[in-house]
C-alpha positions as CSV (number, residue, x, y, z in Angstrom):
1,X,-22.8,15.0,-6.5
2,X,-20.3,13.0,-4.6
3,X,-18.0,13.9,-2.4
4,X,-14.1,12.3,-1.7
5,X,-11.6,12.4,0.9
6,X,-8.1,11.5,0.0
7,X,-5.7,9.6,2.3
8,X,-2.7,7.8,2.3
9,X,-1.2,5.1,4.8
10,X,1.2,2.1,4.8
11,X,0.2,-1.5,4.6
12,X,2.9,-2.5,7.0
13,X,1.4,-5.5,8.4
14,X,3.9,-5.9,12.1
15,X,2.0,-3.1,13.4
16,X,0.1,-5.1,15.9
17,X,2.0,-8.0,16.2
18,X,4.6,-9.0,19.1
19,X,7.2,-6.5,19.4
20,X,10.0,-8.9,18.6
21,X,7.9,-9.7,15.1
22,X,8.6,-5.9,14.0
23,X,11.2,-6.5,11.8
24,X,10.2,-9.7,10.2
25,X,10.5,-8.8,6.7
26,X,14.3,-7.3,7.3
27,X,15.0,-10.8,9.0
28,X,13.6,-12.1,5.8
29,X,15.7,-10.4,3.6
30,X,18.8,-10.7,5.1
31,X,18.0,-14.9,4.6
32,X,17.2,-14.5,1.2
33,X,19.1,-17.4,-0.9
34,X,20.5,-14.5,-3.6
35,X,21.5,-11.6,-0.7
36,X,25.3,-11.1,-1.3
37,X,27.0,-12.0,2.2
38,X,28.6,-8.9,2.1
39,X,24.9,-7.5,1.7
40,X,24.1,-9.3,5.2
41,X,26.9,-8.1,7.4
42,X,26.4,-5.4,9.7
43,X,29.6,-3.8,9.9
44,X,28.7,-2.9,6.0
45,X,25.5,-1.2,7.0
46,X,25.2,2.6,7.2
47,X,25.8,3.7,10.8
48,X,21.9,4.5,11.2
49,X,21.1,1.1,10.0
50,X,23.2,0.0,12.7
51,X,21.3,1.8,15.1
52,X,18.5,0.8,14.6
53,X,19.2,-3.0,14.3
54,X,21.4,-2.2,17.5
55,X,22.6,-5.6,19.6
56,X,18.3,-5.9,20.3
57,X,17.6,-6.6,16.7
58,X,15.2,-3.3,16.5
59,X,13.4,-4.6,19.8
60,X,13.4,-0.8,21.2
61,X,13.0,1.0,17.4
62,X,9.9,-1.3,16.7
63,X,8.4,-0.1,19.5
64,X,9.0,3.4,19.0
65,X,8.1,3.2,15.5
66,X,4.8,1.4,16.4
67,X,3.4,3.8,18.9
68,X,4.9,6.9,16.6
69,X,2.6,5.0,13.7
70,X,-0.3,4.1,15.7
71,X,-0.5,8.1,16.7
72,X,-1.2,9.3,12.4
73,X,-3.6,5.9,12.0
74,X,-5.4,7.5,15.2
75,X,-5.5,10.4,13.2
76,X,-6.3,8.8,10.3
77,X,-9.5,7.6,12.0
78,X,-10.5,10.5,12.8
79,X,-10.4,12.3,9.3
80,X,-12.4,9.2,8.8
81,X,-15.3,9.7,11.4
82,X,-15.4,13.8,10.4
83,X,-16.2,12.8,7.0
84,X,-18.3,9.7,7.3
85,X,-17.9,7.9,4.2
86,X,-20.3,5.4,2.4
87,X,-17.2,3.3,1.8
88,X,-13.4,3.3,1.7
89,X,-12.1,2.3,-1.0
90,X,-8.4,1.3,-0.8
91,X,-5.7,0.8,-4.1
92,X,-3.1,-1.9,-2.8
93,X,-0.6,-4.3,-3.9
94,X,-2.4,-7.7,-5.0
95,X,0.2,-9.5,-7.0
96,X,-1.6,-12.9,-7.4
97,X,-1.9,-13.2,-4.3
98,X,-5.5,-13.9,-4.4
99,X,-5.9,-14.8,-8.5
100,X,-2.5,-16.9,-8.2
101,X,-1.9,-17.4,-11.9
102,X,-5.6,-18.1,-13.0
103,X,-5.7,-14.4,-14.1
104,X,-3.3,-11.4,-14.1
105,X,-5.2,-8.4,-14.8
106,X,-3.0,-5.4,-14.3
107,X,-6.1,-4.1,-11.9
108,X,-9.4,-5.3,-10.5
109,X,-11.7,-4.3,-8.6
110,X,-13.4,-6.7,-5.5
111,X,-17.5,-5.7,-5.8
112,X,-18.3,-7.8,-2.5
113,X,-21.0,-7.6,-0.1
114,X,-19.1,-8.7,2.8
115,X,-16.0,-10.4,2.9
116,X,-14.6,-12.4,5.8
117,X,-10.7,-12.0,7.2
118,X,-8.3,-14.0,9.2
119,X,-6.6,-11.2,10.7
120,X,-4.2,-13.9,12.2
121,X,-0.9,-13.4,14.4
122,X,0.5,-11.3,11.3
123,X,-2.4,-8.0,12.9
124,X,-3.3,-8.4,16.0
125,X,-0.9,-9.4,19.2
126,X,-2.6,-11.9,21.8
127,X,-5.1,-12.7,20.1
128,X,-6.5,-15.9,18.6
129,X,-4.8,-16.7,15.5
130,X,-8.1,-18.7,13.9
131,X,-10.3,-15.6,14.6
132,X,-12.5,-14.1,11.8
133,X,-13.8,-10.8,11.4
134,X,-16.4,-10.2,8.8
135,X,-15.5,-6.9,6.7
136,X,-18.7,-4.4,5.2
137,X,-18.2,-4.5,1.7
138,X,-20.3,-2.1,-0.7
139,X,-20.6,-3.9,-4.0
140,X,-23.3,-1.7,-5.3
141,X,-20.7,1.3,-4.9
142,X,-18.0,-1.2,-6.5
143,X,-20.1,-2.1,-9.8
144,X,-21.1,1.6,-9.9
145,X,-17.1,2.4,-10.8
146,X,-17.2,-0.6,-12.7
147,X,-19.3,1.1,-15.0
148,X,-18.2,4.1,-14.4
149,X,-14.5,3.3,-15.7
150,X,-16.0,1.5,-18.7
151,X,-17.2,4.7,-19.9
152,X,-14.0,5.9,-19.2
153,X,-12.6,3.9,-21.8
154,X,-10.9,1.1,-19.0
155,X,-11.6,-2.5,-19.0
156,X,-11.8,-2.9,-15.5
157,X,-11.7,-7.0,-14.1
158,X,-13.9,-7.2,-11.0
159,X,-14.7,-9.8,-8.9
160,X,-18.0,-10.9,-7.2
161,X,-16.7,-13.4,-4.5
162,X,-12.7,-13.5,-2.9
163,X,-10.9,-16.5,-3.4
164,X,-8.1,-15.2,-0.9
165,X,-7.5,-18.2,1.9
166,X,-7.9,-15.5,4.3
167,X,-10.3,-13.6,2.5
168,X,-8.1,-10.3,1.2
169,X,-4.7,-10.0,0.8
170,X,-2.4,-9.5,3.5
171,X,-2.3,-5.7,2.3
172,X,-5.8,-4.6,2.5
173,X,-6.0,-6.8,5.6
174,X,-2.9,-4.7,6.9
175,X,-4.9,-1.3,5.7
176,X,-8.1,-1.7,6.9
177,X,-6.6,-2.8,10.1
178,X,-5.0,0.7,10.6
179,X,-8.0,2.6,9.4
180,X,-9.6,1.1,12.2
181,X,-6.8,1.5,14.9
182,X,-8.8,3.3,17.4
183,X,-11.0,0.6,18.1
184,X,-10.7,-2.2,15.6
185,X,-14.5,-1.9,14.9
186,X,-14.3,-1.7,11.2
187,X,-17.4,0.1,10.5
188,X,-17.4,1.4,6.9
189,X,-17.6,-0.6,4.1
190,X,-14.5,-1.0,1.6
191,X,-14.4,-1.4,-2.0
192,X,-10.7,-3.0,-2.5
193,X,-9.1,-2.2,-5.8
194,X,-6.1,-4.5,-6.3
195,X,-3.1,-3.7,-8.3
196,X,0.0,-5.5,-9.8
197,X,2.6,-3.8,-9.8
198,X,5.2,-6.3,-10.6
199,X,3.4,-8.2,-14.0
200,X,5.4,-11.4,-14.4
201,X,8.0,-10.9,-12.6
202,X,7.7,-13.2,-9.0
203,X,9.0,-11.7,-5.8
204,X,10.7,-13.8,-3.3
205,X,12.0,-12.6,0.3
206,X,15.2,-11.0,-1.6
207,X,14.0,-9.8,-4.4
208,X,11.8,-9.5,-7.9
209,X,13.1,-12.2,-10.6
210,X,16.0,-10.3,-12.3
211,X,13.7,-11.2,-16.1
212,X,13.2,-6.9,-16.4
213,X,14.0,-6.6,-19.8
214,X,11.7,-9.6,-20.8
215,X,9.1,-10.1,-18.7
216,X,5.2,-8.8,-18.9
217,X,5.5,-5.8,-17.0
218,X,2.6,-4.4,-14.9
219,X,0.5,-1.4,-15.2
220,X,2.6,2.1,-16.2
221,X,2.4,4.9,-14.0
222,X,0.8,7.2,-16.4
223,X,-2.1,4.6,-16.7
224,X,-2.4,4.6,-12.8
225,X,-2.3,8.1,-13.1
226,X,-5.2,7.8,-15.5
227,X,-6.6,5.5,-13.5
228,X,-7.2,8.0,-10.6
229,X,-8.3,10.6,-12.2
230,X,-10.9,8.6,-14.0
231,X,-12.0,7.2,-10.3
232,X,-12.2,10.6,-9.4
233,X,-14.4,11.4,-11.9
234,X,-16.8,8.6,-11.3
235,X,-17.1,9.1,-7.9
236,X,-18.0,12.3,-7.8
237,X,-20.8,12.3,-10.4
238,X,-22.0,9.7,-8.2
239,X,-24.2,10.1,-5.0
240,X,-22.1,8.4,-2.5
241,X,-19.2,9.9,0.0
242,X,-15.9,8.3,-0.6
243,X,-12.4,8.2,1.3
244,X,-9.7,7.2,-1.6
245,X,-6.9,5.6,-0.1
246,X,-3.4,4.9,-1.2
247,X,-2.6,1.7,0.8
248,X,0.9,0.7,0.5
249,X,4.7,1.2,1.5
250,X,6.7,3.4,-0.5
251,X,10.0,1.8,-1.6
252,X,10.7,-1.7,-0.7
253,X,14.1,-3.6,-0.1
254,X,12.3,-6.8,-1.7
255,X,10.9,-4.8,-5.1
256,X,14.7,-4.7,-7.1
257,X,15.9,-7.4,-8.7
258,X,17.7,-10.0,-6.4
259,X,21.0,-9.2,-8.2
260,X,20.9,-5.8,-6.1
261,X,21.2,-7.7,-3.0
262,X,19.0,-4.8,-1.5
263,X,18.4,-5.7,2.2
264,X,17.1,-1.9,3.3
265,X,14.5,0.4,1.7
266,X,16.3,3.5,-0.7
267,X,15.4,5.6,2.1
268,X,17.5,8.8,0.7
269,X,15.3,8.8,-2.6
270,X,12.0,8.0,-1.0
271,X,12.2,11.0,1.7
272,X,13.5,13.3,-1.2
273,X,10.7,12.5,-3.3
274,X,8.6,13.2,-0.3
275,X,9.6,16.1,0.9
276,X,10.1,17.7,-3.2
277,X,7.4,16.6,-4.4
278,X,4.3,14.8,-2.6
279,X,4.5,17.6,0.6
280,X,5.2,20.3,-2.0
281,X,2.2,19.5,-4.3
282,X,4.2,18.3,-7.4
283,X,2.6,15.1,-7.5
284,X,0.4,17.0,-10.1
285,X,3.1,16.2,-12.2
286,X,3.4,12.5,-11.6
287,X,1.6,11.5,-14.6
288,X,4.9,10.9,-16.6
289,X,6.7,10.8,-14.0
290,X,8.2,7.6,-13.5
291,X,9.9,5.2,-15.8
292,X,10.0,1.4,-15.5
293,X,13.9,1.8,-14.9
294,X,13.5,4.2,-12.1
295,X,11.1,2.0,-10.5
296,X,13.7,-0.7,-10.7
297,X,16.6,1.4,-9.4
298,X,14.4,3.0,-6.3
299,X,12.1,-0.2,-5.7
300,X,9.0,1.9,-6.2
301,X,6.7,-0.7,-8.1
302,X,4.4,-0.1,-5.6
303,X,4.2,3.6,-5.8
304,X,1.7,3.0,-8.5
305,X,-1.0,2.7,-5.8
306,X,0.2,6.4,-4.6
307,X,-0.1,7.6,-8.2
308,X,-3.2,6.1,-8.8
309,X,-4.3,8.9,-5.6
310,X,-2.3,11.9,-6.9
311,X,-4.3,11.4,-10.1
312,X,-7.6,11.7,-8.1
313,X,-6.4,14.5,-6.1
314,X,-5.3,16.5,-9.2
315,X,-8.5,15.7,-11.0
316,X,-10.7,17.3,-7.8
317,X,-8.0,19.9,-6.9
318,X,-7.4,19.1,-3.4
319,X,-4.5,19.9,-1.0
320,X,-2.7,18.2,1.4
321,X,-4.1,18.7,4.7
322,X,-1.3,17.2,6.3
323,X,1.9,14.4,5.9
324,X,4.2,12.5,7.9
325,X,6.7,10.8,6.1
326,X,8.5,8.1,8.3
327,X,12.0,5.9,7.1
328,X,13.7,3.1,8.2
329,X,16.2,0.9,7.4
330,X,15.1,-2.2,9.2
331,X,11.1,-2.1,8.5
332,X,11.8,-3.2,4.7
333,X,9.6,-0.1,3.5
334,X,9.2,3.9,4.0
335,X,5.7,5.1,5.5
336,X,3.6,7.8,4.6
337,X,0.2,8.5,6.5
338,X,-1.1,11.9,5.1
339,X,-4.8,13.7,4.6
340,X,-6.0,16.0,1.7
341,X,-8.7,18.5,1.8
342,X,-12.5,17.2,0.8
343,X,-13.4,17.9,-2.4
């Protein structure tokens, strides 16, 4: 029988960067061609927006935020060297990012060997920006859920070779980076497992196309639900030791339709639903949880990744060990980092 460690982190990918790169999405957003102007003036801003943007532009709460974050992916690490996994394997955002429009499956999972990464400027600050580090994948372990999840009655897409340009998208590159913050040595093998969770929809700096009513839309949260608990199941019928991880942001200024002119994450909904909810246990209930409308009115498309792990964790009955929920209003997303019991 297997056993699984659950964890949860962002996919923020400034962490490592130069300090005044921090806040590169917010700058982003505030340029985006459909942001009201109102949107985009500071004296509109809640006062603790303000703040934080200060007359620095979030020079001194990067840096906070970045050392308070580096502390739970230390932590993180360490969960992960107690248990000694046979591989990670890591649900995060993929939309066409690496398939571009070739295919559009609402999941896949990447069954590779090893895979190699251009960390680039985007991870790692003063370094070379051409380097490449080769990642440990475990495709044997990958194909295994493959089948796995075929018996469970999904039709999972996988892939045997990356056609990323820098070899995984820039949120698994931004995940496995902090899973390796101690010393960058990347040691255990990860089985990616890509999701879409904006269908047809295409998201520029300010927003997701405002098509909601008539576009393809991606994978429900009850599937992903299903999803995790079917992983779950898998896994631990199977010999090997995994670490599940939810790899992503929670609500994003850029996932609502540009019509919002959103330039900040909801952060009042996001740390309610934390604090009600995930730190309470509740996310037993998350199956039916969430409609596509609330998505759209909170920005949580890419919750699904975080659901896909509350349906393993209700499946094996494990607890939160621990959670940190972090918000800001300048770092286009919310963070979670967090640890459940082994099961």
């Amino acid at each position: 029988m297997g056993e699984i460690l659950g964890l949860g982190t962002t996919d923020y990918p400034r962490m490592r960067t130069a300090d005044p790169n921090m806040p590169g999405p917010f700058r982003d957003n505030l340029g985006g061609i459909h942001v009201k102007p109102a949107a985009t003036n500071p004296a509109n801003w809640p006062e603790a927006m303000q703040k934080e943007w200060s007359d620095d532009e979030a020079l001194v709460t990067g840096q906070i935020a970045r050392e308070r974050q580096g502390g739970f992916y230390s932590k993180l690490n360490d969960e992960l060297d107690a248990f000694n996994p046979d591989f990670v394997l890591i649900w995060s955002k993929d939309q066409r990012e690496s398939l571009k429009n070739f295919s559009v499956p609402q999941f896949w999972v990447q069954a590779y060997d090893t895979v190699d990464i251009k960390p680039g400027l985007t991870f790692f600050k003063d370094q070379d920006l051409d380097r490449v580090v080769t990642l440990k994948g475990h495709k044997e372990g990958a194909l295994h859920l493959v089948k796995g999840l075929q018996k469970e009655g999904f039709d999972p897409t996988y892939a045997l070779e990356p056609l990323h340009p820098q070899g995984l998208a820039h949120t698994f590159r931004g995940v496995t980076t902090h899973l390796s913050w101690n010393n960058l040595d990347y040691k255990y093998p990860i089985v990616p497992v890509s999701i879409d969770p904006f269908g047809l929809r295409e998201r520029g700096p300010d927003g997701l196309e405002p098509n909601f009513d008539t576009a393809v839309m991606p994978m429900s949260t009850k599937r992903a639900f299903e999803l995790g608990r079917a992983t779950a199941r898998v896994l631990k019928a199977s010999p090997y030791r995994v670490a599940l991880v939810a790899g992503v942001g929670w609500s994003h200024a850029n996932n609502t339709s540009w019509e919002r002119s959103w330039v900040n994450p909801d952060v009042a909904a996001d740390q309610k639903l934390h604090d009600e909810e995930w730190a309470t246990g509740k996310f037993t209930e998350w199956a039916n949880r969430f409609t596509y409308e609330e998505m759209e009115e909170h920005a949580w498309w890419e919750l699904v990744c975080w659901v896909a792990l509350a349906g393993a964790m209700t499946e094996l009955g494990a607890k939160l060990k621990w959670t940190d929920f972090e918000t800001h209003y300048v770092f286009n997303s919310n963070w979670c980092n967090c640890a459940f019991t082994t099961a």
